[in-house]
C-alpha positions in Angstrom: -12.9 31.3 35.5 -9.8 33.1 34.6 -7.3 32.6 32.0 -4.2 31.1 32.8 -1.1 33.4 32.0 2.3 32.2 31.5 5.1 34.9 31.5 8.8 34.6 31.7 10.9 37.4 33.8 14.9 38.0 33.9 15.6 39.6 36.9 18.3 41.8 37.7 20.4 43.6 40.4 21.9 41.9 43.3 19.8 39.1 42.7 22.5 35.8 43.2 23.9 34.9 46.9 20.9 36.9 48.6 18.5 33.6 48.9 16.4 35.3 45.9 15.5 32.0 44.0 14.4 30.2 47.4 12.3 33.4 48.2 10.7 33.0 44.8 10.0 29.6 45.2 8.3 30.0 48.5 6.5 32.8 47.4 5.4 31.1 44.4 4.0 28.3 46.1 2.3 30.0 48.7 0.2 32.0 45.9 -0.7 29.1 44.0 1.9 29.5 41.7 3.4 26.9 39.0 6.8 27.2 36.5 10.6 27.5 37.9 13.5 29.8 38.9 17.6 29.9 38.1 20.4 31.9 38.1 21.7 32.7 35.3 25.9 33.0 34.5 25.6 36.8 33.5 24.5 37.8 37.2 20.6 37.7 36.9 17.5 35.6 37.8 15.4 34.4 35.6 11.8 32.9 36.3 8.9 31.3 34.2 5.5 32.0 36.1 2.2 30.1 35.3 -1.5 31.2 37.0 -4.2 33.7 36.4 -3.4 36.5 35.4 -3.9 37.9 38.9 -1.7 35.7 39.9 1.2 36.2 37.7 1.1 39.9 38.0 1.5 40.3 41.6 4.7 37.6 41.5 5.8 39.7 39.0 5.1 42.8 41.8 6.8 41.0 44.3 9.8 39.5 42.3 10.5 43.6 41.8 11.2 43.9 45.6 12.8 40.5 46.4 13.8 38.8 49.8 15.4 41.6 52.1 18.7 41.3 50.7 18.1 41.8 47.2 18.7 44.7 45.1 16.6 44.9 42.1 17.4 46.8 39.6 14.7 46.2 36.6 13.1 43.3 35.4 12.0 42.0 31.6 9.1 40.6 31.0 8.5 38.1 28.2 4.9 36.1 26.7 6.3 31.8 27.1 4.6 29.0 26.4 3.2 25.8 28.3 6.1 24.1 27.1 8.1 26.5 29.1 7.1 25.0 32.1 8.9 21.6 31.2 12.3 22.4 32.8 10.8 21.7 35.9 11.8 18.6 38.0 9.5 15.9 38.5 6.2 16.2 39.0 7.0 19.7 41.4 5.1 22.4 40.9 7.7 25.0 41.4 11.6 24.6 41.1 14.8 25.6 41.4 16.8 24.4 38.4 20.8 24.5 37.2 22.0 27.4 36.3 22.5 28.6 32.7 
């Protein structure tokens, strides 16, 4: 059985008003997936992504492209924490939450 990974990215580029957190959160979901997205006020995305380490990494891989629109221009990438994962709504497994 694999490890669970959790990693947290900030995204950035012309990453807010292209659809990029509703892409990610499809995405997410269709691979299994858990953790959140938001926008953040200085322009980027950031993301907290939970799974095997498979998993993770090629979110991460397709977080670098984005939905059609999207402009990516580098992304961090940061160890989190379970606890990381609490900003998510309700018992979803994937979320878009407020903006910080």
């Amino acid at each position: 059985m694999s490890e669970r990974v959790i990693r947290r990215v900030i995204v950035h580029g012309r990453v807010q008003g292209v659809g990029y957190r509703d892409w990610t959160r499809h995405v997410a979901r269709a691979r299994g997936i858990e953790g959140w997205v938001r926008n953040r006020n200085d322009g980027s995305v950031e993301a907290v992504f939970a799974g095997t380490g498979a998993g993770v990494s090629d979110m991460i891989g397709a977080c670098r492209k984005g939905p059609p629109s999207a402009v990516v221009t580098d992304i961090e990438e940061h160890d989190a924490v379970v606890s990381d994962l609490d900003l998510r709504r309700g018992t979803e497994r994937f979320s878009v939450i407020a903006t910080v």
